[in-house]
C-alpha positions in Angstrom: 1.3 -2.5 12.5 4.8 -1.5 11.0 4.4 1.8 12.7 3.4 0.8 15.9 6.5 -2.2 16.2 8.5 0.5 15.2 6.7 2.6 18.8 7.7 -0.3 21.1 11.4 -0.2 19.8 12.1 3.6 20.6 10.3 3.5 24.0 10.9 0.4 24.9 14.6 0.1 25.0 14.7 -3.3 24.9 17.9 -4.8 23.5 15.7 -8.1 22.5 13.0 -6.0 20.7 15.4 -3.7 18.9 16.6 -7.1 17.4 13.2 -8.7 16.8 11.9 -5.6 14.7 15.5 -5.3 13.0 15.1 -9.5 11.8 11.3 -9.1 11.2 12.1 -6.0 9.0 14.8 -7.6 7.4 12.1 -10.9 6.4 9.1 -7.7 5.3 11.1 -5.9 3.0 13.0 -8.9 1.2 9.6 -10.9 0.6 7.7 -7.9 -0.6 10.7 -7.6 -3.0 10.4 -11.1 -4.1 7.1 -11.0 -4.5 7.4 -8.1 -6.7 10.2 -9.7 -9.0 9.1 -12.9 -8.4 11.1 -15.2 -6.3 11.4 -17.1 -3.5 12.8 -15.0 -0.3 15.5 -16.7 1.2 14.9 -15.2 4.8 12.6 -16.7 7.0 9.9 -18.2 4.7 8.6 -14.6 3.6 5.6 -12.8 5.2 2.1 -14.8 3.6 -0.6 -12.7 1.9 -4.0 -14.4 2.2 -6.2 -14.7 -0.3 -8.7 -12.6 1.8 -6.5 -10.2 2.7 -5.4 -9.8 -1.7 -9.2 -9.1 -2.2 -9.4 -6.7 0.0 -6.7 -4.6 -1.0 -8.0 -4.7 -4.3 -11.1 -3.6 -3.3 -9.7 -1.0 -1.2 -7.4 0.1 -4.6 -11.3 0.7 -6.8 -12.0 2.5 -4.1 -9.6 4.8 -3.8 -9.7 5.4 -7.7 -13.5 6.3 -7.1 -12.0 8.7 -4.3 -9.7 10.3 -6.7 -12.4 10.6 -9.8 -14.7 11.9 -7.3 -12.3 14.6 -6.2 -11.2 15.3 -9.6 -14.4 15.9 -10.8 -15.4 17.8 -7.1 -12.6 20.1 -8.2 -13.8 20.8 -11.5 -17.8 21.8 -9.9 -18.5 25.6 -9.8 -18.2 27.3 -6.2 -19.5 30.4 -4.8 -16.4 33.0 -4.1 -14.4 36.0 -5.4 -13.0 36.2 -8.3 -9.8 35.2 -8.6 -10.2 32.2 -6.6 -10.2 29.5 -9.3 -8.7 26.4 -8.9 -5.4 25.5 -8.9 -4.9 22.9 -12.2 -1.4 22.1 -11.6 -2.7 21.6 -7.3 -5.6 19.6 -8.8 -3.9 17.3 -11.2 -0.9 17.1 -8.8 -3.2 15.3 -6.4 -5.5 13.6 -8.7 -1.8 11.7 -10.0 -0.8 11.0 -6.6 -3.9 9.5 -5.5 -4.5 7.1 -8.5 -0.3 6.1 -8.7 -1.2 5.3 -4.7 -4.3 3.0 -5.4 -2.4 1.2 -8.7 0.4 0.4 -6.2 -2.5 -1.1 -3.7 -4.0 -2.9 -7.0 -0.7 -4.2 -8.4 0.2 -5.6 -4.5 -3.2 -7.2 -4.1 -2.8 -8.8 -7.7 0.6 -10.0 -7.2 -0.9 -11.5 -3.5 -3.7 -13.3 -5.1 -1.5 -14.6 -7.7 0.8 -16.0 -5.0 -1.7 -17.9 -2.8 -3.8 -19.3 -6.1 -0.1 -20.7 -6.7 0.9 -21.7 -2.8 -2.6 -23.2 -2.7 -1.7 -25.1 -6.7 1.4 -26.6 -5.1 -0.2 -28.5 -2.0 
């Protein structure tokens, strides 16, 4: 979605859009920070997280730590080849760290969301 607003601005070359992307932006990247640190965004009203949507990204973030045990462990299997052609440990763990640092960002987002609608949904 971010991607593809940010498509229509560069071939569009509407003055109006440029400006609608640039505010809602502006609004995604300051609530995202305050939902992080835990305030109230001041622009806008902040973009809502529902409480669907905060499951599903959670479950999205187990499965991608599956993904990355599974590959891990994939790695680790022995294969047919020449000698010489081990595995690379530092490619291996490189990846492994990457993938797993990628799906605790997706978990701590889809925590902090469900956090924040079980508190929305408290106030009213």
């Amino acid at each position: 979605m971010f991607s593809g607003s940010l498509f229509l601005v560069h071939t569009g070359g509407h003055g109006e859009r440029k400006d609608e992307f640039t505010e809602y932006a502006k609004i995604y990247v300051e609530s995202t920070i305050c939902t992080v640190i835990g305030r109230k965004p001041k622009l806008g009203g902040g973009v809502k997280m529902s409480q669907t949507r905060s499951i599903f990204i959670i479950c999205m973030a187990g499965i991608m730590m599956i993904f990355a045990f599974l590959g891990l462990w994939e790695s680790y299997q022995p294969h047919v080849g020449p000698v010489g052609n081990g595995p690379s440990h530092q490619r291996i763990w490189s990846w492994f760290i990457l993938q797993f640092l990628i799906a605790g960002c997706f978990l701590a987002t889809g925590i902090l969301g469900l956090r924040a609608s079980r508190k929305e949904r408290e106030e009213e």
